[in-house]
KERO-908011 format. One record per residue (C-alpha): residue number from 1; x negated, y negated, z; residue in three letters. Coordinates in nm, 4 decimals. Each point is the difference from the previous one (the first is absolute). Layout:
# KERO-908011
- num  east  north  up  residu
- NUM  X  Y  Z  ala
...
This chain:
# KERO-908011
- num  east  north  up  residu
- 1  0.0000  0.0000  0.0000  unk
- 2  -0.1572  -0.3697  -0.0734  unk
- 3  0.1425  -0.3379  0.0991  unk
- 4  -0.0085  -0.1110  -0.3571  unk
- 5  0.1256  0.0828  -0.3569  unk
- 6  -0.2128  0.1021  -0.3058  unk
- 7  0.1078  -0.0836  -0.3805  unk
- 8  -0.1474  0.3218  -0.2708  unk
- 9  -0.0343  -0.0960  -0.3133  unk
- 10  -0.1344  0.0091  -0.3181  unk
- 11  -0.0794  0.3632  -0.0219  unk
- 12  -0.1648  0.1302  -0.2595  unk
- 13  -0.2299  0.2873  -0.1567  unk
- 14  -0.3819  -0.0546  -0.1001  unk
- 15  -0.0086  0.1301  -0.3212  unk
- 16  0.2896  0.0113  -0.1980  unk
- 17  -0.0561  0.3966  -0.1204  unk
- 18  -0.2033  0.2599  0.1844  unk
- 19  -0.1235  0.3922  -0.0898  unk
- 20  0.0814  0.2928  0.2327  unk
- 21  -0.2417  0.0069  0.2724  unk
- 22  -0.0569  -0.3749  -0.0475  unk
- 23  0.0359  -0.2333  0.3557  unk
- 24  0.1704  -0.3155  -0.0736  unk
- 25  0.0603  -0.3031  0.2552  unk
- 26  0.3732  -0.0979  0.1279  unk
- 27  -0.0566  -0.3971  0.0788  unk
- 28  0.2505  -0.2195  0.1855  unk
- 29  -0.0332  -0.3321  0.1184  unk
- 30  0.0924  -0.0016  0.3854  unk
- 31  0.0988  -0.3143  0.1995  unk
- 32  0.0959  -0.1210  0.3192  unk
- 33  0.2713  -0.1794  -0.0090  unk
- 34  0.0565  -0.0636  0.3395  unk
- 35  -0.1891  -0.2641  0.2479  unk
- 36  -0.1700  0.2969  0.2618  unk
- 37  -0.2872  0.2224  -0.0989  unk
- 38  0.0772  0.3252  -0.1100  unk
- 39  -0.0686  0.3602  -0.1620  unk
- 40  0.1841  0.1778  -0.2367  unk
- 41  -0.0183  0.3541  -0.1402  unk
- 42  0.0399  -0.0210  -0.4019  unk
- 43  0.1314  0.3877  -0.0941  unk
- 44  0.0098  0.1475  -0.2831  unk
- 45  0.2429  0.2620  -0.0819  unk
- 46  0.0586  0.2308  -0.3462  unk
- 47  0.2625  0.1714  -0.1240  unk
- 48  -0.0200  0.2848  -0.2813  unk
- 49  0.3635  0.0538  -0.1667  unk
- 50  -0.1279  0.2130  -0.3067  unk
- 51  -0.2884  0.2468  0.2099  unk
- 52  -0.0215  0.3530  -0.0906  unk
- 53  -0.0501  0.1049  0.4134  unk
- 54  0.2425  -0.1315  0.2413  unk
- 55  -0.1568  -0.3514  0.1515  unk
- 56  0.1703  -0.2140  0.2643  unk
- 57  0.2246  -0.2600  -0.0839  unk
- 58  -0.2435  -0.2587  0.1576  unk
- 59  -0.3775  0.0606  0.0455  unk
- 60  -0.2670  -0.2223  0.1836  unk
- 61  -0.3295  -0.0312  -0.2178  unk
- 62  -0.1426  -0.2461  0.1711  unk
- 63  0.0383  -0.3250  0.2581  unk
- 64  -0.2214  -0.3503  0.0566  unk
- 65  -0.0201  -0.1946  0.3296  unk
- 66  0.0004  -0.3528  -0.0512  unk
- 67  -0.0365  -0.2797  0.2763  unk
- 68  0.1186  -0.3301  -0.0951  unk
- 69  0.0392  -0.3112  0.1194  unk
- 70  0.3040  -0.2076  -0.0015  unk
- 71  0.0225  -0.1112  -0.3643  unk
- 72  -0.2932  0.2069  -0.1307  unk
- 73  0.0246  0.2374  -0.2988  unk
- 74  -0.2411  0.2867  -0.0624  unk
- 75  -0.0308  0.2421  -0.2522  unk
- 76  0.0582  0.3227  0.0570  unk
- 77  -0.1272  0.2805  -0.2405  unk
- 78  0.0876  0.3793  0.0595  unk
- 79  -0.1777  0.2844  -0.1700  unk
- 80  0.2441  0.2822  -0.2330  unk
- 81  -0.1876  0.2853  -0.1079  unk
């Protein structure tokens, strides 16, 4: 729990196409929107509706920590393999 609020956005991939086995980077722009200082876990979930084995509906692949303070914006950048 944090005594502020947090704003994601502009999330996006870092490369625009990838190979199998290739890691790519999920970026987002993080900021505290709020007027205390504060940490926020940035998540990142996938979801496979066409796999040939049974997946779950949601999967965590990875997270970020961020500490920011009030106004700050950070970017975060998760790895996808």
């Amino acid at each position: 729990l944090s005594y502020t609020t947090f704003d994601i956005k502009n999330i996006r991939l870092s490369k625009s196409t990838i190979k199998a086995g290739e890691t790519i980077q999920i970026l987002a722009e993080v900021q505290n929107t709020g007027k205390r200082l504060g940490e926020e876990v940035v998540q990142l979930y996938i979801h496979d509706p066409i796999a040939s084995i049974s997946r779950p509906v949601k999967e965590l692949k990875g997270f970020a920590k961020v500490s920011l303070n009030p106004g700050e914006t950070k970017t975060v950048s998760i790895p996808l393999e």
